[in-house]
N, C-alpha and C positions, 0 to 999 in steps of 0.2 A: 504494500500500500504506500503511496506515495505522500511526497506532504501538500499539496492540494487537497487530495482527498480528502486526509485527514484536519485537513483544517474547515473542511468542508460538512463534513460531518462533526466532529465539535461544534460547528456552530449550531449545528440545526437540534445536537443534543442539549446544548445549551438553552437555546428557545424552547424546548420541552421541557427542561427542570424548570426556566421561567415560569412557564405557563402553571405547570402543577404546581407550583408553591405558592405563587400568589393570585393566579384567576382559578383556582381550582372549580369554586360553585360555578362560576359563569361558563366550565366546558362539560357542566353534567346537563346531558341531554333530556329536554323534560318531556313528557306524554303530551303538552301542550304546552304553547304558547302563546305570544302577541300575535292576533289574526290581521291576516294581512288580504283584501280582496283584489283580485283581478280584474279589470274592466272584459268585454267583450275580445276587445284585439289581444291583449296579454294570455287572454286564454285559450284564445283558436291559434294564437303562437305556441304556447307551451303543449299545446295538446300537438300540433304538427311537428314539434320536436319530438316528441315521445314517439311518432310515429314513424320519424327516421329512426331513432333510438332503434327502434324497435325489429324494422326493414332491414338496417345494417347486424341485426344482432342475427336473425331470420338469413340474410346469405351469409356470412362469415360461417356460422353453425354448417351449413348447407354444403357448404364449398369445401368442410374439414371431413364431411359423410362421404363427400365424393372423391377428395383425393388427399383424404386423412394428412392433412398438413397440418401440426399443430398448432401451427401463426394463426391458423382463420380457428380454431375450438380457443381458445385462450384469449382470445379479440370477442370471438358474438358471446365466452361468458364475463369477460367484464363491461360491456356493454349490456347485459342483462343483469349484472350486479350494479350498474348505472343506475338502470332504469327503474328496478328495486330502491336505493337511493335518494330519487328522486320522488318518488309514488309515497316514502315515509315522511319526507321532508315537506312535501307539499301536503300531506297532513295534517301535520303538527302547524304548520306557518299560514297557508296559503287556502282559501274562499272560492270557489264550490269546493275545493279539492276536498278538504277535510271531509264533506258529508258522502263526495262519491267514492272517495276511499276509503275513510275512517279505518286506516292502518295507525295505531298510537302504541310504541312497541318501542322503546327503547333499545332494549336485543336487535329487535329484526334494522333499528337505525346503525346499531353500534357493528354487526356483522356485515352489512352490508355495505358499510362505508370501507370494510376491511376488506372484503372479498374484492371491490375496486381495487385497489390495491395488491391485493396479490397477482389477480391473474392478470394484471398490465403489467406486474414485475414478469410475469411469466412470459408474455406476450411481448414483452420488449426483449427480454434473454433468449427467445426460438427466432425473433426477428435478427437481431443481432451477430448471432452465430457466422455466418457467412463474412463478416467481419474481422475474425478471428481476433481481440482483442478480450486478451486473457486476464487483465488486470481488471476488467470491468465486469467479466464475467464473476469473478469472486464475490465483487464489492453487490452485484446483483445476488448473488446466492446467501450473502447475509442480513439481505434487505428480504429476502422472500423468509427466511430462517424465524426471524424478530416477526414479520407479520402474521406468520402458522402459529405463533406462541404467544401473538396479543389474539387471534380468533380463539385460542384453545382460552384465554381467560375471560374472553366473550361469552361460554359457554357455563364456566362456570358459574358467573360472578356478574352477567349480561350486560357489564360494563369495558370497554377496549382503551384499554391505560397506554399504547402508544398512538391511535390513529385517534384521539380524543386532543392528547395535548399537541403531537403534530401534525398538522395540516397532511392530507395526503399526496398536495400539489408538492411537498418538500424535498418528497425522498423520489420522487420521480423528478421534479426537475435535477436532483442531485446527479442521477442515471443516466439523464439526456445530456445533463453539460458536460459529464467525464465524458461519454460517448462523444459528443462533438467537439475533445478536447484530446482523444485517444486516437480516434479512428481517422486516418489519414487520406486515406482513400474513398470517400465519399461521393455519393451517387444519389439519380433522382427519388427513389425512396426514402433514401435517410435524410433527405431534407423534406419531403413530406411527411414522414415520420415525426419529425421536429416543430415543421411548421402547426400542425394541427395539434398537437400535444402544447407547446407554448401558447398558440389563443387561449387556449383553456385553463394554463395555470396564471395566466395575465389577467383573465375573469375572473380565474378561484380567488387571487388574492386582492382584488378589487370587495371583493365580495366579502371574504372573510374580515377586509378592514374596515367594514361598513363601509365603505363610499360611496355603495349603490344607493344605499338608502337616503343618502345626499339628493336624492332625483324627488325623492318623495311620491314619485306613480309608483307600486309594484310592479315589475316587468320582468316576464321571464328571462334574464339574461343568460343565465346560469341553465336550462334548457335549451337554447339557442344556440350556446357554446358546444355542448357536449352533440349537438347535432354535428355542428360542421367540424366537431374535431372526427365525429367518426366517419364525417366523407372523406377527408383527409386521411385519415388510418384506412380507408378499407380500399383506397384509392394506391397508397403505399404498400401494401400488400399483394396488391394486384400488378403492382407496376414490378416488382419485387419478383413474383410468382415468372411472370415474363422472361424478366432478364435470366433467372434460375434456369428457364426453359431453353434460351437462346445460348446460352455457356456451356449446357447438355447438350446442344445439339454440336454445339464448335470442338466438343470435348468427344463423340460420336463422329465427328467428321475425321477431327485428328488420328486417332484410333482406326477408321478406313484409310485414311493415307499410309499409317504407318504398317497398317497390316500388306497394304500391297505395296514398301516398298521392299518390307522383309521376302514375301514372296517373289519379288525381283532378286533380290539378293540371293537369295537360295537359288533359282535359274541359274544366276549369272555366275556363284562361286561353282552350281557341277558343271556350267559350261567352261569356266577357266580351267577347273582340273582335267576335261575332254581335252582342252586346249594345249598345255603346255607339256606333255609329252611329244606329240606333234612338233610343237615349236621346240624344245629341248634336240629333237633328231635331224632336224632340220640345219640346227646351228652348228650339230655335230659334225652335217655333211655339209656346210660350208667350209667347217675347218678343214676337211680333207681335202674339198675341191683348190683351198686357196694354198696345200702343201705339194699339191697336183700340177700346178699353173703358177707356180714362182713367176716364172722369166714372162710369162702373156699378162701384160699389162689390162688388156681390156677385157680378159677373163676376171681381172683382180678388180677392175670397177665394179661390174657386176654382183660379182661376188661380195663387194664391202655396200653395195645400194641393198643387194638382199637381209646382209647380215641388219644395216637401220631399219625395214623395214618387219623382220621377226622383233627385234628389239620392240617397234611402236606398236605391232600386236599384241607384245605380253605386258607391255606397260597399259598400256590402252583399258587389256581386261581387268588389270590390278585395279586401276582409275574406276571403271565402275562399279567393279565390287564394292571398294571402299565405301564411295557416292552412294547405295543403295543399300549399304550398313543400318539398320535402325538405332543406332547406341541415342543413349540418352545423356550421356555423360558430358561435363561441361568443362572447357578448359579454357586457355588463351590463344589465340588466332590470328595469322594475316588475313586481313580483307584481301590485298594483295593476293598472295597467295590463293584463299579460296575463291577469288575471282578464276584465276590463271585456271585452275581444278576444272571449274566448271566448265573452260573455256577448252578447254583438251578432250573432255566428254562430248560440246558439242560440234568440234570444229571439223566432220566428217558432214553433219549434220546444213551446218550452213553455209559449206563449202558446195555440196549439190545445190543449193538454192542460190548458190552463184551470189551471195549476202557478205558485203566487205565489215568484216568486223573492226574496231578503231578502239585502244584503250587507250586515255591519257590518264598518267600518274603523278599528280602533283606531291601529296605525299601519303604514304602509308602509314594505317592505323590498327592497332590491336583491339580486338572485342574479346569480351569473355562472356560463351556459352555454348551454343552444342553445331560446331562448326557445321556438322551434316546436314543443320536446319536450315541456316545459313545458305549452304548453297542449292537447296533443293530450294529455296526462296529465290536468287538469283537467276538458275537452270527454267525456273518458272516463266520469268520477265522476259529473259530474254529468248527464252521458246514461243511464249507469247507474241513477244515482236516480229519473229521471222515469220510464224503462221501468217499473221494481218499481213505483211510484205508478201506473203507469197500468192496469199487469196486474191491481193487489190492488184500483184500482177504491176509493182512498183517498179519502175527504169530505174537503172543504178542504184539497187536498194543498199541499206548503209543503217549498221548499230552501232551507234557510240559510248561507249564504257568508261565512267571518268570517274576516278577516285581523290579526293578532296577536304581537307579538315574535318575527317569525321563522318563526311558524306561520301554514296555511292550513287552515280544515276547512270539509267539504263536508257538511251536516248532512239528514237528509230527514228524513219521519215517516210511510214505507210498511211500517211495522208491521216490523222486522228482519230478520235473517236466522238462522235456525237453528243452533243450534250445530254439528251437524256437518258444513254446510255453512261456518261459519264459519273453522275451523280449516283448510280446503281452499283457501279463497278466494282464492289469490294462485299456488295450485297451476296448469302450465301443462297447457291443454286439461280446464280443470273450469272448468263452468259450468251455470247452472241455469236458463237461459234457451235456448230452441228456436232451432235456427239459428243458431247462435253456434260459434266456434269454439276459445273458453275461451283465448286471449292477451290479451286486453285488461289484466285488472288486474293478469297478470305481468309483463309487458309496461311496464305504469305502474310498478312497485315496483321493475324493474330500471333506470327511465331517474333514480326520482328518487334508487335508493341506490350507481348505480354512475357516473353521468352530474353528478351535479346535489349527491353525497353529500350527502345529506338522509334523512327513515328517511318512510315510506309507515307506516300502522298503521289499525288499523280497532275501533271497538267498534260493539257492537249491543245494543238491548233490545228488548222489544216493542213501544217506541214506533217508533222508525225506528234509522235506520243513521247512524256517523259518520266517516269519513274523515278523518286526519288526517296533512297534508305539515310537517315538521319540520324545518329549517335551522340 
């Protein structure tokens, strides 16, 4: 535990020793009170907040039956622990309420104001998770710990000696600030998360300081809040539920690449052992041919042109063995270098396509991660380019490869790409090419910005296309 935290919580135990030693009578909850009435519009408000209450409590519940996700069971029952909350409150205070509820239950006020609290501590710690922020995770499981053990004195004694002297807005904003003071990598859930949980503690404590009552109308405020906090939470959850799905599916894509690049590999290492027998007898019967033909000069050219090119055979096959390696291991790397790699794999490739390849090196830079990734990212872009060249049927086609402070770009001049194709380009299962099955340059954008944290980025004119890798 850190010392925010903990200065964090001192404080908030310190306002609870305040409160119980010197407002104690004023935080025992009475079976009645000062009646407060409603006009017409405060009450078709408060009543249409109940009803969202109520709506949001109905799909969260709905959504946990159908794809047993604990965020949406732990969200629709503290939202029915709300609404409970609220139905005793507006009891004990609040004109018709009192006669078409007539809930006066100190217990069912003192529980129910607890069980809010729990299952949002629950419902914020399954939300959370994905976060992975372990220090928050604790300071949440002693916050839920203390709440089990003021409900079990609710029970006996139908009196709750921590959610009476503090606020329950306290110990959740406590959870939300370390969370938006931990959690570094934040996203549109966790600020709707936020946003909808803070209106509500910005009214509780409006509320709790009497200020509303400075208005002198009774107005549901305090229903109005808890409505649009829970379109805001069931909004984050959903937004949440999404991105969950689309990281499954990038994490499912990956997993298909990687499985057919291992099945490549396997091909490719029993066709290199096919291989270098072969080329091993070959090199043997060069050497005899060249102890045969001392003195024949133009036997001896020959003979040393064959010997380069058995050489570029077994080197060649090594080259793609390696390239279709799945390792996952991560080291330190030449760009340089894993440029040059790639560029031996394809230079049979774009040598038939009659495609001038051009690398300028201003200076070289070292990455650290799983170089294989790297160039199967590279092997992508620039397979990608020769295709477009080859399909548009480009005069003097030309890829230019330039390596640069940190950056890599992959340049062609197959006349671009369209803009509304542009804007999709990195979208997964879009592509503009037949037979393809549109992961590749999702696929490339997730290994260089989640793998390799680099940023992947593209322009276009109607001269060609440029890809650009960024470290």
């Amino acid at each position: 535990m850190n010392k925010v935290q903990i200065f964090k919580i001192v404080a908030i135990g310190l306002f609870g020793l305040t409160m119980f030693t010197f407002f104690h009578d004023k935080h025992l909850i009475p079976t009645s009170g000062t009646m407060h009435t409603f006009n017409s519009i405060a009450l078709i408000s408060a009543t249409m907040a109940m009803g969202v209450i109520i709506s949001a409590s109905i799909y969260n519940l709905s959504f946990y039956f159908y794809i047993r996700n604990r965020q949406y069971l732990y969200y629709g029952l503290a939202q029915l622990a709300t609404l409970a909350f609220l139905i005793n409150l507006d009891s004990i205070y609040i004109s018709p309420f009192d006669e078409i509820f007539g809930i006066h239950s100190s217990l069912f006020f003192n529980l129910s104001r607890a069980l809010v609290l729990l299952f949002s501590l629950l419902f914020i710690q399954e939300f959370l998770k994905e976060y992975q922020a372990s220090q928050l995770n604790k300071l949440i499981k002693a916050l839920i710990y203390l709440t089990l053990f003021d409900i079990l004195l609710t029970f006996i004694f139908s009196y709750a000696f921590l959610t009476n002297f503090i606020p329950i807005f306290m110990p959740i904003w406590l959870v939300l600030s370390e969370a938006n003071r931990l959690i570094k990598e934040k996203d549109m859930p966790f600020y709707f998360l936020l946003t909808g949980w803070y209106i509500s503690i910005f009214v509780a404590v409006i509320e709790h300081l009497g200020l509303i009552d400075l208005i002198g109308t009774p107005f549901p405020f305090l229903h109005i809040t808890f409505a649009i906090e829970s379109i805001f939470l069931s909004l984050a959850i959903s937004y949440k539920f999404k991105l969950v799905e689309e990281k499954q599916k990038m994490q499912q894509s990956l997993l298909l690449q990687q499985s057919r690049l291992a099945s490549m590999g396997e091909m490719i290492s029993i066709i290199a052992h096919q291989w270098k027998q072969p080329l091993n007898f070959l090199s043997l019967a060069n050497m005899n041919l060249k102890r045969m033909h001392k003195e024949d000069k133009k036997s001896n050219m020959l003979i040393a042109e064959s010997g380069k090119q058995i050489e570029y055979m077994s080197s060649t096959i090594d080259s793609f063995r390696d390239f279709y390696n799945p390792s996952k291991e991560k080291e330190e790397f030449s760009v340089k270098s894993a440029t040059e790699h790639v560029l031996t794999i394809l230079s049979s490739a774009l040598s038939s396509a009659k495609i001038e390849i051009t690398t300028t090196i201003e200076k070289d830079f070292i990455l650290y991660g799983n170089k294989n990734e790297f160039e199967q990212v590279l092997l992508n872009l620039i397979n990608n380019a020769k295709d477009a060249i080859v399909e548009r049927q480009v005069e003097n086609p030309t890829i230019n490869i330039a390596i640069k402070h940190r950056e890599l770009s992959v340049e062609d001049n197959a006349k671009g790409i369209s803009k509304e194709n542009l804007i999709k380009i990195f979208d997964p299962y879009f592509s503009t090419k037949k037979n393809s099955d549109g992961i590749g340059l999702y696929i490339s954008k997730m290994i260089i910005e989640k793998e390799l944290e680099g940023v992947l980025e593209v322009k276009s004119s109607p001269k060609g296309t440029t890809f650009y890798l960024r470290f």
